[in-house]
C-alpha positions in Angstrom: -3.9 13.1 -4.1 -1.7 10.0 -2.9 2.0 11.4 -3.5 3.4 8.7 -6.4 7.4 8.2 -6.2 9.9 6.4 -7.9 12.7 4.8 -5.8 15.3 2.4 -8.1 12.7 0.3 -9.6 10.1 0.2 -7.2 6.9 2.5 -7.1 5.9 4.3 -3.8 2.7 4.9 -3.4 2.5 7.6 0.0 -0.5 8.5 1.6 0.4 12.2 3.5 -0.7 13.8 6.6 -3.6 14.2 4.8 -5.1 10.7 4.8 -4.8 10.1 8.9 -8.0 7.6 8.6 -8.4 6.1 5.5 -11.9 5.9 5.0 -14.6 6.1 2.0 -14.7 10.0 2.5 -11.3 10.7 2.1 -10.3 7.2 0.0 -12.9 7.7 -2.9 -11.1 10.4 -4.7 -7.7 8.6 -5.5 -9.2 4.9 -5.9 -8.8 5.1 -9.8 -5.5 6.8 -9.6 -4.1 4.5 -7.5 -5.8 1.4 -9.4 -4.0 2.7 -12.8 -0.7 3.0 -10.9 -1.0 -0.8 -9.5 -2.1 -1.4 -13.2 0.9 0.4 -15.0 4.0 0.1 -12.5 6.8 -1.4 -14.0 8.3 -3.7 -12.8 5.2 -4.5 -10.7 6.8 -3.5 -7.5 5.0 -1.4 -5.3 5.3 0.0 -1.6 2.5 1.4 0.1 3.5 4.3 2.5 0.3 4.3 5.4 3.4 5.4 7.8 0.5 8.6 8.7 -2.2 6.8 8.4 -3.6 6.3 12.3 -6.9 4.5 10.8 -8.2 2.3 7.9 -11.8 1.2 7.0 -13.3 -1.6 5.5 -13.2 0.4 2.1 -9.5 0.5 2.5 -9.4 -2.8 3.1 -11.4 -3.5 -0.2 -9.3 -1.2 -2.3 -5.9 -2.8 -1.0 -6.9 -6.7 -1.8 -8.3 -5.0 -5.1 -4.8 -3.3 -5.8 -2.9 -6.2 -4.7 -4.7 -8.8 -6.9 -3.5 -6.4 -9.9 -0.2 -6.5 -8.9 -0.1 -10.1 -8.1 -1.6 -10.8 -11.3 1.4 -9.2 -13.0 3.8 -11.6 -11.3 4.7 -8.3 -8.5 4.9 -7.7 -5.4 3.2 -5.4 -3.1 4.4 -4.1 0.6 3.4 -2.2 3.1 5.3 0.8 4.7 4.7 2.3 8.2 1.7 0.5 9.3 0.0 1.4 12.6 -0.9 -1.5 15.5 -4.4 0.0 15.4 -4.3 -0.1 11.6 -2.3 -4.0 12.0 -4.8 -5.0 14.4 -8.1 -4.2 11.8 -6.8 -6.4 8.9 -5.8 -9.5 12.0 -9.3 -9.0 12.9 -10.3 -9.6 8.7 -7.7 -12.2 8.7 -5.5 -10.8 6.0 -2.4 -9.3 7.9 -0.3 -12.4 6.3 -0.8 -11.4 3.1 1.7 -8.2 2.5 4.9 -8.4 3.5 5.3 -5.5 6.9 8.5 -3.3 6.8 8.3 -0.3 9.6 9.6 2.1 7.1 9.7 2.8 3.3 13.4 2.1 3.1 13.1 -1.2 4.7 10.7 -2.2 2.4 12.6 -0.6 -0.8 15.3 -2.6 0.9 14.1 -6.0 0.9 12.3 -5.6 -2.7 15.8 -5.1 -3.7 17.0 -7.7 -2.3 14.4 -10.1 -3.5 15.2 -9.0 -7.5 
């Protein structure tokens, strides 16, 4: 299961060791978790920890515009934590990288959601 963690007001949602390549094998299991988290989080502030993830697959693409667009649709705000250059370089290639804000760990993203309150 993806490890769910309050920090101040903001919802971490950490993928662990466990999910190194975020595929549909691996990602199918904690969609709908996940999905009622981005759903439920209040405030609507939510970091996504992929700090060891070393892959991502058109699946995980799929699921994070899907969990974004609930957030966004809440008036939140969603960041990513920890991203790879391999894992950068897939969603440049889908020509979505500009949509999340990038931070290279999960404090400096819990640190400029604060900021932006």
């Amino acid at each position: 299961m993806v490890n769910i963690l309050r920090q101040s007001d903001i919802t971490v949602l950490e993928f662990g060791p466990e999910y190194r390549t975020l595929d549909e094998s691996n990602l199918s299991p904690v969609v709908q978790q996940v999905v009622e988290v981005a759903k439920h989080a209040s405030p609507p502030l939510v970091i996504l920890d992929v700090s060891h993830t070393e892959s991502i697959g058109s699946v995980f693409i799929q699921f994070l515009i899907r969990i974004w667009k609930l957030i966004k649709k809440r008036n939140g705000e969603l960041v990513i934590a920890g991203l790879n250059d391999a894992c950068l370089d897939v969603l440049k290639r889908s020509k979505i990288d500009s949509l999340w804000q990038r931070y290279p760990t999960r404090e400096s993203a819990a640190q400029a959601l604060k900021s932006a309150e």
